[in-house]
C-alpha positions as CSV (number, residue, x, y, z in Angstrom):
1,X,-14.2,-58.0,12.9
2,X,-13.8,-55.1,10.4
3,X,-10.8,-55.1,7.7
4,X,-9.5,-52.3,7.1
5,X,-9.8,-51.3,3.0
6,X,-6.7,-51.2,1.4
7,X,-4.8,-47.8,1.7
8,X,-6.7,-45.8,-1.6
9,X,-5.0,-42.7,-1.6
10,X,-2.5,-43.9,-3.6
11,X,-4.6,-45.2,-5.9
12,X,-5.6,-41.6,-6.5
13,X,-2.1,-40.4,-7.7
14,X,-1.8,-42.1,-10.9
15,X,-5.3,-40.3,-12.2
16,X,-4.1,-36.8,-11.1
17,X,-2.5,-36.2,-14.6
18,X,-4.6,-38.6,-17.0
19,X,-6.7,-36.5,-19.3
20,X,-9.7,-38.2,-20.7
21,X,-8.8,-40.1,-23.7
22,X,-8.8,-43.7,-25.0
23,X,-6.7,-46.6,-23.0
24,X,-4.3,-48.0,-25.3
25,X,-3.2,-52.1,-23.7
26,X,0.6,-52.0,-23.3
27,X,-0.4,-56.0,-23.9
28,X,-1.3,-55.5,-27.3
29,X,-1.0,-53.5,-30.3
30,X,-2.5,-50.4,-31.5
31,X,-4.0,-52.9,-34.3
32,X,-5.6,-55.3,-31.4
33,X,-2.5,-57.5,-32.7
34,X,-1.2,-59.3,-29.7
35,X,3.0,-58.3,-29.0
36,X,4.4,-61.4,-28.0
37,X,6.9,-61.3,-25.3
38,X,10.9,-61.1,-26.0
39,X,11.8,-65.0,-25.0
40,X,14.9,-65.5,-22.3
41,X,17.5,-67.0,-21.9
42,X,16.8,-70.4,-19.0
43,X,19.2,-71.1,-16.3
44,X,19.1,-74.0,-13.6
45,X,18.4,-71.1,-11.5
46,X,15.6,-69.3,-13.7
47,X,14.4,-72.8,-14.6
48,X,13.6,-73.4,-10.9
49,X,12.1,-70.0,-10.0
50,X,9.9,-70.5,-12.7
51,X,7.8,-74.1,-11.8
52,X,4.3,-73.0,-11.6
53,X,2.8,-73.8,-8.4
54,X,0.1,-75.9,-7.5
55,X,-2.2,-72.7,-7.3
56,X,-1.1,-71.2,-10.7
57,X,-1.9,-74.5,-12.5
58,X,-5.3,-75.0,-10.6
59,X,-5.9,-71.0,-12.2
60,X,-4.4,-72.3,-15.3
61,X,-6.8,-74.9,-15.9
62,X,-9.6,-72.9,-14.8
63,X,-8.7,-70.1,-17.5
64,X,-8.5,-73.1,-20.1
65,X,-12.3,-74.3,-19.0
66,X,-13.2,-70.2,-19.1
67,X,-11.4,-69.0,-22.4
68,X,-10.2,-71.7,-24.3
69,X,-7.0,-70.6,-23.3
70,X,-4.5,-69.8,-20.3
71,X,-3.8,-66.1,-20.9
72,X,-7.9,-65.1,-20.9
73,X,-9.9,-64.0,-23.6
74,X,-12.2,-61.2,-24.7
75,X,-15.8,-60.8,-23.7
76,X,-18.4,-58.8,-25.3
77,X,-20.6,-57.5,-22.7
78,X,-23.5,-55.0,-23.5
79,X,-21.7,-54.2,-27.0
80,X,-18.7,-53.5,-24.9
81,X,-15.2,-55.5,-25.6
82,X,-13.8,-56.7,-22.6
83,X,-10.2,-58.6,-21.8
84,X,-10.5,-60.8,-18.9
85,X,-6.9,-62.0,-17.3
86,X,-5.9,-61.9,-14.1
87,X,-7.3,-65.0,-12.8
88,X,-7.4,-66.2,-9.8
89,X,-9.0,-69.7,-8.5
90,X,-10.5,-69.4,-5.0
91,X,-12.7,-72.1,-3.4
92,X,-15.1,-70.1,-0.7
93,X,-16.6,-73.8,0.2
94,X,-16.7,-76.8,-2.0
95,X,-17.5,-75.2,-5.1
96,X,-13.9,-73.8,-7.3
97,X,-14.8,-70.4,-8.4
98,X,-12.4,-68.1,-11.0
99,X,-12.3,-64.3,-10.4
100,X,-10.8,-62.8,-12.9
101,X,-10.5,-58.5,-13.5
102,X,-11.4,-56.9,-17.1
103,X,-10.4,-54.0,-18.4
104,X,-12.7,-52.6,-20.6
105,X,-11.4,-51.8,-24.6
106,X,-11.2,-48.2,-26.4
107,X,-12.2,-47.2,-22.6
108,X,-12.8,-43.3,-21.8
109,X,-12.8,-41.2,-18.3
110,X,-16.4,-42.3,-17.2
111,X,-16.3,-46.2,-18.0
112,X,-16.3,-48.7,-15.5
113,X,-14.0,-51.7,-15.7
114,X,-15.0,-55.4,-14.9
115,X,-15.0,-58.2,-12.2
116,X,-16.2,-61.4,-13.6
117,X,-16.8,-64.6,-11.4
118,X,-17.6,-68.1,-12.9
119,X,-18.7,-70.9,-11.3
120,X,-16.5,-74.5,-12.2
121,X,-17.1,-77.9,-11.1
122,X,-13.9,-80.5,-11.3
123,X,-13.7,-82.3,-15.1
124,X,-11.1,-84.8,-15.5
125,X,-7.7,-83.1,-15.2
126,X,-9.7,-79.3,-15.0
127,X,-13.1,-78.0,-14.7
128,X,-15.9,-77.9,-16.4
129,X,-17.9,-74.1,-16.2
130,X,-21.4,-74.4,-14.6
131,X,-22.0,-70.8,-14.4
132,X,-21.2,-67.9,-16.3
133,X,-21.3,-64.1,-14.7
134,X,-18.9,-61.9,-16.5
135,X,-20.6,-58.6,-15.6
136,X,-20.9,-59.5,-11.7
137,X,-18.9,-56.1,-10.8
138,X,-18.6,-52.9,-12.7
139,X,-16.5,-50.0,-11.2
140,X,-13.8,-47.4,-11.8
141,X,-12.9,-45.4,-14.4
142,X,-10.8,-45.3,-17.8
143,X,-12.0,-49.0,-18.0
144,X,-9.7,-50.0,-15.4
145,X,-10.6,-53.1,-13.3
146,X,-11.8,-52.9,-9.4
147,X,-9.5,-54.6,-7.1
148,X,-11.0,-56.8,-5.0
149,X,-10.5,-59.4,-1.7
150,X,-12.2,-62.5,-0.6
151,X,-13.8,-61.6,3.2
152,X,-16.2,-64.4,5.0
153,X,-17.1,-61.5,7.7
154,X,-19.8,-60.4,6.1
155,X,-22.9,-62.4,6.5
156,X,-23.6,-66.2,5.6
157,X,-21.7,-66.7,2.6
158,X,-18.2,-65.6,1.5
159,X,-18.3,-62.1,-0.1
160,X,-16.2,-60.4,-2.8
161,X,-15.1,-56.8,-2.0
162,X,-14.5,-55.2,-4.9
163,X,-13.1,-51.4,-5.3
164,X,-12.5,-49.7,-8.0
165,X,-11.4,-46.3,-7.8
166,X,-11.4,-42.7,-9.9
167,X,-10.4,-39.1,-10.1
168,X,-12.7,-35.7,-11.6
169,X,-11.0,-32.5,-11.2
170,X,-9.3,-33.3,-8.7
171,X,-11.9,-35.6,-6.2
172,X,-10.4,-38.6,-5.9
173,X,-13.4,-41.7,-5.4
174,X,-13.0,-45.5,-4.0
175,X,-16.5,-46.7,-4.5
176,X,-17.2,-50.5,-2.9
177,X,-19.1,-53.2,-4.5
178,X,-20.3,-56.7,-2.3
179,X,-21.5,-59.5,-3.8
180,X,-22.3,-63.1,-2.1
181,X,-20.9,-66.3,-3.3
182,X,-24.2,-68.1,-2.9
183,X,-23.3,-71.6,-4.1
184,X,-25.9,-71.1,-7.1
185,X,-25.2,-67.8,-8.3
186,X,-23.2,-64.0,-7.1
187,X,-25.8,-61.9,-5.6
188,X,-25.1,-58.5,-5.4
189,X,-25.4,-57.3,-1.6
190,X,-24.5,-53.5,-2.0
191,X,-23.5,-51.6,-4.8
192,X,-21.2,-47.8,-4.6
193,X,-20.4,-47.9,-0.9
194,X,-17.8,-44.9,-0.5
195,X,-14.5,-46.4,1.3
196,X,-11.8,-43.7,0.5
197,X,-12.1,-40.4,-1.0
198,X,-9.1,-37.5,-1.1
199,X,-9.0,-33.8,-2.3
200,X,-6.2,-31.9,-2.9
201,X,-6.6,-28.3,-4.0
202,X,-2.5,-28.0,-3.4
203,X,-1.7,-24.3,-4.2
204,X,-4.3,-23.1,-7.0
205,X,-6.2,-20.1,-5.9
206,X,-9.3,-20.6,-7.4
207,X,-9.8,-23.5,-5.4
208,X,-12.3,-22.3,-3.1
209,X,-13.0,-26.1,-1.5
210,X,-10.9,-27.6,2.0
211,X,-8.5,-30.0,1.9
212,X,-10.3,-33.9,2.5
213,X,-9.7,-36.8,3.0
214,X,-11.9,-39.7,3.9
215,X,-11.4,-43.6,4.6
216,X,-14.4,-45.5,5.1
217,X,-14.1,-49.6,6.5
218,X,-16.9,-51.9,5.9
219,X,-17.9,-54.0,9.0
220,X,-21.6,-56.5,9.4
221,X,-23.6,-56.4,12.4
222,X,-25.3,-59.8,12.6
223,X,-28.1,-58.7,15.5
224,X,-29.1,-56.1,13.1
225,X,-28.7,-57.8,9.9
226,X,-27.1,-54.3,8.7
227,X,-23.7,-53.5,7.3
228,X,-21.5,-51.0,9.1
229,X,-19.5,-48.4,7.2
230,X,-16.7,-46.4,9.4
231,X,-15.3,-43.4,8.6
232,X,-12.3,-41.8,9.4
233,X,-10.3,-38.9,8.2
234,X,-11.8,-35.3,7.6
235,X,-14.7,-36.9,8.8
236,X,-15.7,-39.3,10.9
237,X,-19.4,-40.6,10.9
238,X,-21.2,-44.3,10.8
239,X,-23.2,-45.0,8.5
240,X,-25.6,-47.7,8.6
241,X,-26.8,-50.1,5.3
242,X,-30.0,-51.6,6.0
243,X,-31.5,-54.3,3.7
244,X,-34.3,-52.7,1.5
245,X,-35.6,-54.0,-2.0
246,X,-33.4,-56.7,-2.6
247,X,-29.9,-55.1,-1.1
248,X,-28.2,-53.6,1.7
249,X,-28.6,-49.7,1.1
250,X,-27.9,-46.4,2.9
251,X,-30.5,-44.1,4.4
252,X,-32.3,-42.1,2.6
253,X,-31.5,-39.4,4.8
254,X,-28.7,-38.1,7.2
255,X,-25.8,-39.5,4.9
256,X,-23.7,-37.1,3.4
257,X,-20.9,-39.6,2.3
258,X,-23.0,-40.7,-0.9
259,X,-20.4,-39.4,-3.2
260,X,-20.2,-42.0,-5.6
């Protein structure tokens, strides 16, 4: 059964106005110094609100076995600084695996942010890591992170969907990456699948190009070992990702969604 993608067209509002520049972390310091946060004030009440659960420690301990530490850490990738947090612990099968989003450091318009995914095995009170794939998703711009869901509807192993999501003048992208949690390893299955897109050319003149907008849901045809893409919107069309040289790719022709 397909999912629909999350709504994206709200996404493309906060880039309308963003001029290309570097991203400055409201979590640290222009110097890289760290701000630490104003303590409060504990109540029975607060005090109760705030036990972690049994899902935030599980995280917890997996950002420890990751980082060193519970808040994340910094990765250089490539030359490229980039601060992983935003954890999250999910177990597709018997193996725990932590996802955790990166935003990429002294980022401009045109560079992608992260998804990293690391493979744990338990280790007394923790985990121990067993593999290490920091770079398994790269998408977006301004360095920002993709989002991304956990979806076992698409082929033999559980897949991540990962979506990260841009604006230039004015064309507003949500480009899809999928990669398989093979108990080994992530194996990318398709990289830059369109799944929203949005122009508004609101009341400027000189815009000589149509109103558009496009949402795309990805769906996998097990007879045809092939994934699905639906779109809806301005357009509607199917298009059809076949597995060719080592992934699931569009055609080579008759698709003119291949806008990212």
């Amino acid at each position: 059964m397909a999912l629909s993608p999350p709504n994206v067209r709200s996404r493309f509002v906060r880039y309308r106005h963003v001029g290309i520049g570097a991203v400055c972390i409201l979590a640290a310091g222009c110097d890289g110094a760290e701000v630490a946060p104003r303590p409060q004030p504990t109540t029975p009440a607060t005090a109760t609100v705030a036990r972690a659960s049994a899902d935030t420690l599980a995280t917890n301990a997996a950002l420890r076995a990751v980082f060193g530490v519970e808040r994340g850490g910094i990765v250089r990738l490539d030359g490229v600084e980039v601060r992983f947090d935003d954890g999250r612990l999910i177990r597709p099968d018997t193996t725990p695996i932590l996802v955790a989003r990166g935003q990429r450091l002294s980022a401009a318009h045109p560079d992608k942010g992260f998804l990293g995914i690391w493979y744990l095995a338990p280790h007394g009170d923790g985990f121990r890591v067993t593999g290490r794939h920091p770079g398994s998703v790269r998408a977006g711009s301004f360095g920002d992170p993709p989002d991304w869901t956990l979806r076992r509807d698409l082929g033999t192993y559980p897949v991540i969907q990962a979506t990260g999501f841009g604006q230039w003048f004015g064309h507003g992208h949500a480009c899809t990456t999928l990669v398989a949690l093979r108990p080994q390893r992530p194996v990318l299955l398709a990289r830059d699948i369109l799944t929203g897109y949005n122009f508004d050319p609101g009341d400027d003149p000189a815009q000589h190009e149509p109103r558009e907008t496009i949402d795309g849901s990805i769906a996998y045809d097990r007879a045809r070992d092939a994934l699905i893409v639906t779109y809806r919107g301005t357009v509607r069309q199917t298009v059809l990702y076949r597995y060719r040289d080592g992934e699931y790719r569009a055609p080579q022709v008759g698709n003119n969604l291949d806008r990212c």
